[in-house]
C-alpha positions in Angstrom: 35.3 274.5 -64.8 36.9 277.2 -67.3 40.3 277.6 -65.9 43.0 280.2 -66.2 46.0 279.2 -64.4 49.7 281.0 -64.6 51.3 277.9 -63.8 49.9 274.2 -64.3 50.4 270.2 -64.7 50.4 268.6 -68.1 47.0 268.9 -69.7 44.9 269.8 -72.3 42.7 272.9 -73.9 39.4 272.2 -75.7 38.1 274.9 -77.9 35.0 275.3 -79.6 35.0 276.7 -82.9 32.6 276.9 -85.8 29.8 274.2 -86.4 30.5 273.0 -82.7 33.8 271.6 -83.8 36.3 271.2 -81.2 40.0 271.2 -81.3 42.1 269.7 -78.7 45.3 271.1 -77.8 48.1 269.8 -75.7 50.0 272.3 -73.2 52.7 271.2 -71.3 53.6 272.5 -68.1 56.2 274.3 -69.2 54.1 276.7 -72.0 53.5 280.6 -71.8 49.8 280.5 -70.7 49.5 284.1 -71.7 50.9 283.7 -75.0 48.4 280.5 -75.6 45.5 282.5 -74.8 46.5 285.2 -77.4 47.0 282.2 -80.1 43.8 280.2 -79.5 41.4 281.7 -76.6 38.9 283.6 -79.8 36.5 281.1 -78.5 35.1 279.4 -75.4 37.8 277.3 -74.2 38.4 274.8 -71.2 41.7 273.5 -69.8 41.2 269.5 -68.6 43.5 267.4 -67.0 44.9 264.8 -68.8 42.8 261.7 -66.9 39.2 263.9 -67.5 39.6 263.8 -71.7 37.4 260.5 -71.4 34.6 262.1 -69.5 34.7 265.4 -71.7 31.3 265.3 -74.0 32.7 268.7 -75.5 30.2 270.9 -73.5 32.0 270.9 -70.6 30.1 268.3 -69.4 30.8 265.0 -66.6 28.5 262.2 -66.6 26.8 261.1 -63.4 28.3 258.1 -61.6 27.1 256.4 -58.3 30.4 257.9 -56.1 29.6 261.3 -57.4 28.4 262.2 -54.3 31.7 260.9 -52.6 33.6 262.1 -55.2 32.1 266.0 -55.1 31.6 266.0 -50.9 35.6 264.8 -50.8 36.5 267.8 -52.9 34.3 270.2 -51.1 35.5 268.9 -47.6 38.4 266.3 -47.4 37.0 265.2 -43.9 34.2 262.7 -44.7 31.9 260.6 -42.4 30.3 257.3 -43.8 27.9 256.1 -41.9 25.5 253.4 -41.9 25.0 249.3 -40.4 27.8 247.1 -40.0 29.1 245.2 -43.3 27.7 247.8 -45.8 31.4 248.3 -47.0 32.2 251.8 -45.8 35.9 251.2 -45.3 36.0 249.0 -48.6 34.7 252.2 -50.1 37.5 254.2 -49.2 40.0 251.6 -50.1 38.6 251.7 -53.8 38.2 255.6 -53.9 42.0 255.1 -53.1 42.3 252.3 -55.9 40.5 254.4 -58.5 43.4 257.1 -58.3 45.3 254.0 -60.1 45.9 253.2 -64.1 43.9 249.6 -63.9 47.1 247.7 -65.5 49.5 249.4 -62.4 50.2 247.1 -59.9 49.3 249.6 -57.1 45.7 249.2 -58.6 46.1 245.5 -58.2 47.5 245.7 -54.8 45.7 244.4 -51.1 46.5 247.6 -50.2 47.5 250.8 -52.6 50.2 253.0 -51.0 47.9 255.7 -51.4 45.8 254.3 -48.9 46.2 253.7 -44.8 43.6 252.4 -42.4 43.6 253.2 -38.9 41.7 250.6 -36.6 40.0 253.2 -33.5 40.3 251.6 -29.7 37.9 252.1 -27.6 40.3 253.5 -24.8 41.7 256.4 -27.5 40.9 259.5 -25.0 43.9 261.4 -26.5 45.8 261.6 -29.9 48.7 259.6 -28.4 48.1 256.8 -30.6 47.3 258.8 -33.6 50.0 261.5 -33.9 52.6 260.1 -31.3 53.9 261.4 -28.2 57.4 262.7 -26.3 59.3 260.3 -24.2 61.8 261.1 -21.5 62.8 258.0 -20.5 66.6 258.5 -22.2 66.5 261.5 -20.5 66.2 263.7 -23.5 63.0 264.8 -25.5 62.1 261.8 -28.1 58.7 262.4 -30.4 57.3 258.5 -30.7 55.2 259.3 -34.3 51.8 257.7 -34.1 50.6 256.1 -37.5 48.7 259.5 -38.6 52.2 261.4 -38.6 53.9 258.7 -40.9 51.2 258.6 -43.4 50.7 262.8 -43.6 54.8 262.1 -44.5 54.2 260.2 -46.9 51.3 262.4 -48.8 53.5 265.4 -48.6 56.6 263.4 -50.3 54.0 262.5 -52.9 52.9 266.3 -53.5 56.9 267.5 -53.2 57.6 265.1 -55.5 54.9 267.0 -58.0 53.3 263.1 -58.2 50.3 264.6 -56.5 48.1 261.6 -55.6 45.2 261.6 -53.7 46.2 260.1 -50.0 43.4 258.4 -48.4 43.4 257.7 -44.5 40.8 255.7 -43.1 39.6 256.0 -39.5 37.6 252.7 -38.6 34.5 252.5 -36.6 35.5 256.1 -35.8 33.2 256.6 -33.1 34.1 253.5 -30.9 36.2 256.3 -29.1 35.3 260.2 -28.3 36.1 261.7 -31.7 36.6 265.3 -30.2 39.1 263.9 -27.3 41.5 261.9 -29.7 41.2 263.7 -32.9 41.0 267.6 -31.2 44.1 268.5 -33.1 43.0 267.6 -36.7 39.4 269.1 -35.8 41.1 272.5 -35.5 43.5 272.1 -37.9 41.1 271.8 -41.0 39.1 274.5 -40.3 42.3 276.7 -40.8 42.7 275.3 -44.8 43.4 279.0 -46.6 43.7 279.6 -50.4 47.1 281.3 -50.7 48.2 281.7 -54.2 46.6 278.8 -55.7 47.9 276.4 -52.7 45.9 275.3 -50.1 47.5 275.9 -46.9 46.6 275.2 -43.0 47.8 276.0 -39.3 50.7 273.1 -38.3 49.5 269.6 -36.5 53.2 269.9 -35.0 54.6 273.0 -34.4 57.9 273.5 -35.1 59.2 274.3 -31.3 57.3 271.5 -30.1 59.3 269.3 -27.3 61.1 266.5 -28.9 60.4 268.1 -32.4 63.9 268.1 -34.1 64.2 264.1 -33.2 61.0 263.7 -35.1 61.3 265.3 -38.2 64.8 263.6 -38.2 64.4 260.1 -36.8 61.2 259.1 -36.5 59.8 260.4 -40.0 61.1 258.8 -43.0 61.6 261.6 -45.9 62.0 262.0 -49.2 63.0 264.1 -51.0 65.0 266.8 -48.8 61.7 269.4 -49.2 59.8 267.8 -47.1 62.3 267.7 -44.0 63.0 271.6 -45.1 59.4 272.3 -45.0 59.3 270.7 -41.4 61.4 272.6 -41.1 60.4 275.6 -41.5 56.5 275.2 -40.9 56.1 272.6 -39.0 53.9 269.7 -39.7 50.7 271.1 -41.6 48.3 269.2 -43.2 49.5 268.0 -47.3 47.0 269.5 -50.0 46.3 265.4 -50.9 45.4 264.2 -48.1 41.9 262.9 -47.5 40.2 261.6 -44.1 37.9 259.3 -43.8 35.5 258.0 -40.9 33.5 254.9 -40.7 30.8 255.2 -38.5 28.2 252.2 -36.7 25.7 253.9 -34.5 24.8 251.2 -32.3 25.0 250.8 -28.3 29.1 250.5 -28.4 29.5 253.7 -29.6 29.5 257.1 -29.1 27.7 259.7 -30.5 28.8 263.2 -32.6 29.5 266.5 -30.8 28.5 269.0 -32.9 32.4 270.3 -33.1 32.7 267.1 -35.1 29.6 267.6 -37.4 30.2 270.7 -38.2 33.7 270.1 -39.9 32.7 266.8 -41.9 30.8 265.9 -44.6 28.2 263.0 -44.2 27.1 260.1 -45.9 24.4 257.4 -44.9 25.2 254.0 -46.6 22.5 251.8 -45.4 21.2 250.1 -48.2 22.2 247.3 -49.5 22.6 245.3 -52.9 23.0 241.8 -52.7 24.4 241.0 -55.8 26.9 243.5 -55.8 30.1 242.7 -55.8 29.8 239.4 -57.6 30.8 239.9 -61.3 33.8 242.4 -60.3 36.3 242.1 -57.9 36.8 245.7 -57.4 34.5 248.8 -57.6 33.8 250.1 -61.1 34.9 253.6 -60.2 35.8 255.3 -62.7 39.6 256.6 -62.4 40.2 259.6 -60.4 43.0 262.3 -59.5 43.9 265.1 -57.9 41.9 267.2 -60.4 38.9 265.9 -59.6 39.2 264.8 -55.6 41.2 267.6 -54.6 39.5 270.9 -54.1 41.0 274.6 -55.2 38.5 276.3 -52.8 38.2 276.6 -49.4 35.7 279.1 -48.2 33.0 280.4 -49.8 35.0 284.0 -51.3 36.9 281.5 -53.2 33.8 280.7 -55.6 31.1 282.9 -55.2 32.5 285.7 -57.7 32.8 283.1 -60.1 29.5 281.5 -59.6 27.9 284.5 -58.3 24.5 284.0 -59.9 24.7 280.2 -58.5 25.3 281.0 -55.1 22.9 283.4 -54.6 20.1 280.7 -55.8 21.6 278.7 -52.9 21.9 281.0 -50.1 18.1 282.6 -50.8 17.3 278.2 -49.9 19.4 278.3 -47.2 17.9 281.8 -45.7 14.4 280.1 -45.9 15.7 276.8 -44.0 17.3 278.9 -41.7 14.2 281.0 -40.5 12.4 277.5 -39.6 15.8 276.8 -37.2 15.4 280.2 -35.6 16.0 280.3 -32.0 17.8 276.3 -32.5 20.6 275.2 -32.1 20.5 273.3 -35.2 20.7 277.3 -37.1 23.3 276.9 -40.2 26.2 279.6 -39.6 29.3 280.4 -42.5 31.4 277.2 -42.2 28.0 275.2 -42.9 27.0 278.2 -45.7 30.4 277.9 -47.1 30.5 274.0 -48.0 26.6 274.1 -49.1 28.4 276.9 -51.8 31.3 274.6 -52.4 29.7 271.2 -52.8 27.0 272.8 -55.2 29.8 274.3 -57.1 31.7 271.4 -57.2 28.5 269.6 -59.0 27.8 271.5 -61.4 29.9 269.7 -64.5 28.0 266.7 -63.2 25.2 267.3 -66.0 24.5 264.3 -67.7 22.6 261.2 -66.5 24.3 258.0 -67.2 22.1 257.2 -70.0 23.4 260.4 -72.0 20.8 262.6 -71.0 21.2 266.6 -70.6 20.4 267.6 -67.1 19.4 271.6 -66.5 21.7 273.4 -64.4 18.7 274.2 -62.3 18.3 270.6 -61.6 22.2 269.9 -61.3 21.8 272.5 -58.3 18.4 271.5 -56.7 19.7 267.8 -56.7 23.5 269.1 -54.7 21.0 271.2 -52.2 18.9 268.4 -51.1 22.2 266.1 -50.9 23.8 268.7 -49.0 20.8 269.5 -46.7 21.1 266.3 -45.9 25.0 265.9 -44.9 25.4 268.9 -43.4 21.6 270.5 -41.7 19.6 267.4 -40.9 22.7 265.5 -39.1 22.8 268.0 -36.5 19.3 267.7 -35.8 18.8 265.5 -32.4 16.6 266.0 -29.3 13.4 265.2 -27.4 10.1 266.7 -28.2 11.1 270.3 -26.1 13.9 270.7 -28.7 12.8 268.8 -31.4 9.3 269.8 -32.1 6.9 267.8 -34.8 5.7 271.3 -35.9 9.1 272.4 -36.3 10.2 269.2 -38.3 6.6 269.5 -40.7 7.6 272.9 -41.4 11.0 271.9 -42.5 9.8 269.1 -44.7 7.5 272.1 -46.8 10.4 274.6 -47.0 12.8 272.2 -48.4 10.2 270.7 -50.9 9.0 274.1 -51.7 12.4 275.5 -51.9 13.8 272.5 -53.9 11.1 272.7 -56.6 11.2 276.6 -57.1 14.8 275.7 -58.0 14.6 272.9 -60.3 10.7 273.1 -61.5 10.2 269.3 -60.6 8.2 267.8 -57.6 10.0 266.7 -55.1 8.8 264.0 -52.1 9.9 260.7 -50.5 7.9 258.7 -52.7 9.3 258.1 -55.4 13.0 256.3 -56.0 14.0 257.7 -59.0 12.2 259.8 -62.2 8.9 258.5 -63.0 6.6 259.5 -65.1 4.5 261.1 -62.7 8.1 263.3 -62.4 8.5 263.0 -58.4 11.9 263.1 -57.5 13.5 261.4 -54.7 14.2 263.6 -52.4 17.2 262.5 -49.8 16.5 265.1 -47.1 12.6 264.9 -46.9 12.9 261.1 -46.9 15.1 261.7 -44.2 13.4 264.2 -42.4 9.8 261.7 -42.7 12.4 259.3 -40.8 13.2 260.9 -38.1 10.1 262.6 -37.8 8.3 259.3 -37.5 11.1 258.3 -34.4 9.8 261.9 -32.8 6.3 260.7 -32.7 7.0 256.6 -31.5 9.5 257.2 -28.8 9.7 260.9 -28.3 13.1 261.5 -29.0 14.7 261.8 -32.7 18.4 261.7 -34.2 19.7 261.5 -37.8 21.5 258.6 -36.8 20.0 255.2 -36.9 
């Protein structure tokens, strides 16, 4: 979290001085950095965004919060896949994530629907991205791009980000899977996995290529733009994918839907929301999620490079886990590769500030990283697990279980299992993945077959 930037937003600078005194300092964009090290950088210091001063407990520290795994998944992969039974308010979710980015007196936060935020029902007879992204019609004779609903909301994310607003931009995908995800949504697939750090801006390949038929007429008809940068970046570019802009599938796994190629697992980030708290909801009309920004949704790394010389001694710890999970997926398909490798690095990164339980107790780093790995085992390893019992072996699945627990509690020094909800006294942690893993094991064993998905 220790920053050193060139250039950068309005924020703050927390140093620690004698007696563990700290002294806040307000720098606006427009200061010398270098000359504001040399004045005040004698000590440990931290740059925070204005919006993170509440959650600062002068260590450098973020207290744990229910979304947190939303939160740190979003800014480790801003593709995410909820996914659970119907009415456990996965879209709603994703509507208050959007909300959250909001001061709570704005009237975008007390809006139906914040401008920040787009949902996108899924048809079942989507077999292209036609409805998504648009197409070219000729029936005028000449080349007209008809912009699909996806088009007109990555336009309205990049005016935010040209405008130097820079607000989170959630799109929601409803019951994602009702259609082929790879068929209608090929383009996006693609596209995200070409997301490059270039000079502290995220960058990726273009949705819409510049010389694409009917281009011109899009970018000036069809789109509606402000200010002039963004048609001047069309321009030039073509339509690439805004720094802000978040996806986000829901997902029912039932008998009307489809199930995940690997292509599309691969490139998301998961999240089961099955369970279910009947109260909820009944005191507050909105989610108590604390407020959020681009600072804390919106990832500065990409690929594993970007954080591993920084967090060298961290990442190591997590790929020697991964190594041993991988040797028990030898000769799988299921076998984790770099773009899996890079966003376990990322999302364990992107926890680590997350130290304190919401009851003011210190977490160890070791446990901050143990808990991300078992999450992230989870999202990423165990969701691409599927087969009958010649791919899928019990052996194979019992052999997992011990490697994660083992690996798990060589990390943190707790026990881990599936018995236990939260810390006890007996100190058995919940652990996501081998509850998970006990799950599907069982389905091998009743009916022969076993999937992640319910």
């Amino acid at each position: 979290m220790r920053l050193t930037k060139e250039n950068i937003d309005d924020c703050y600078a927390i140093k620690k001085g004698a007696n563990e005194e700290y002294t806040l300092y307000y720098i606006p964009k427009s200061t010398n950095i270098s000359e504001f090290l040399t004045e005040v950088a004698k000590d440990q210091f931290w740059f925070i965004p204005e919006n993170e001063i509440g959650n600062f407990n002068g260590d450098n520290t973020c207290t744990d919060t229910p979304y947190r795994q939303y939160i740190t998944a979003i800014k480790s992969k801003p593709f995410l896949l909820l996914a659970g039974i119907s009415g456990t308010g996965k879209s709603r979710i994703v509507r208050e994530l959007a909300r959250s980015c909001w001061d709570k007196d704005s009237e975008e936060y007390k809006a139906q629907k914040p401008r920040n935020f787009e949902m996108i029902q899924v048809k079942p007879n989507w077999h292209d991205s036609s409805e998504l992204f648009g197409y070219v019609s000729r029936i005028s004779g000449n080349a007209k791009y008809i912009a699909g609903d996806f088009l007109k909301f990555i336009t309205h994310a990049w005016e935010n980000w040209l405008s130097n607003n820079k607000m989170p931009y959630f799109l929601c995908l409803d019951e994602m899977n009702l259609a082929p995800v790879e068929q209608y949504f090929a383009e996006y697939l693609s596209v995200v996995e070409s997301r490059k750090l270039d000079a502290g801006t995220i960058k990726s390949d273009p949705l819409i290529k510049k010389d694409a038929d009917g281009f011109h007429d899009l970018i000036d008809r069809q789109l509606a733009w402000k200010p002039q940068e963004v048609h001047d970046m069309y321009e030039k570019d073509g339509i690439c994918l805004p720094p802000n802009l978040i996806v986000v599938g829901t997902v029912n796994m039932d008998e009307t839907t489809f199930s995940f190629s690997r292509k599309v697992l691969d490139r998301a980030m998961t999240i089961e929301m099955n369970e279910v708290n009947l109260w909820g909801g009944l005191n507050d009309r909105y989610e108590s999620i604390e407020q959020q920004s681009v600072e804390t949704l919106i990832g500065t790394a990409v690929e594993g490079v970007d954080v591993y010389a920084s967090h060298q001694a961290v990442c190591d710890t997590c790929l020697t886990y991964l190594q041993k999970v991988n040797k028990e997926l030898e000769d799988t398909p299921f076998k984790v590769a770099y773009r899996t490798r890079n966003e376990v690095l990322l999302y364990v990164v992107n926890n680590l500030p997350y130290n304190q339980s919401a009851d003011g107790t210190a977490l160890p780093q070791e446990y901050v990283i143990a808990r991300a790995l078992d999450e992230i085992t989870n999202m990423k390893i165990l969701s691409r697990i599927e087969g009958d019992e010649s791919k899928v072996r019990k052996d194979r699945l019992d052999r997992l279980v011990e490697t994660i627990r083992e690996g798990l509690e060589s990390i943190s020094g707790c026990q881990y299992g599936a018995e236990s909800m939260e810390r006890d006294d007996s100190q058995v942690e919940k652990s996501i993945s081998i509850a998970k893993l006990e799950e599907m094991t069982k389905k091998l064993t009743d009916s022969g077959y076993t999937s992640y998905w319910s």
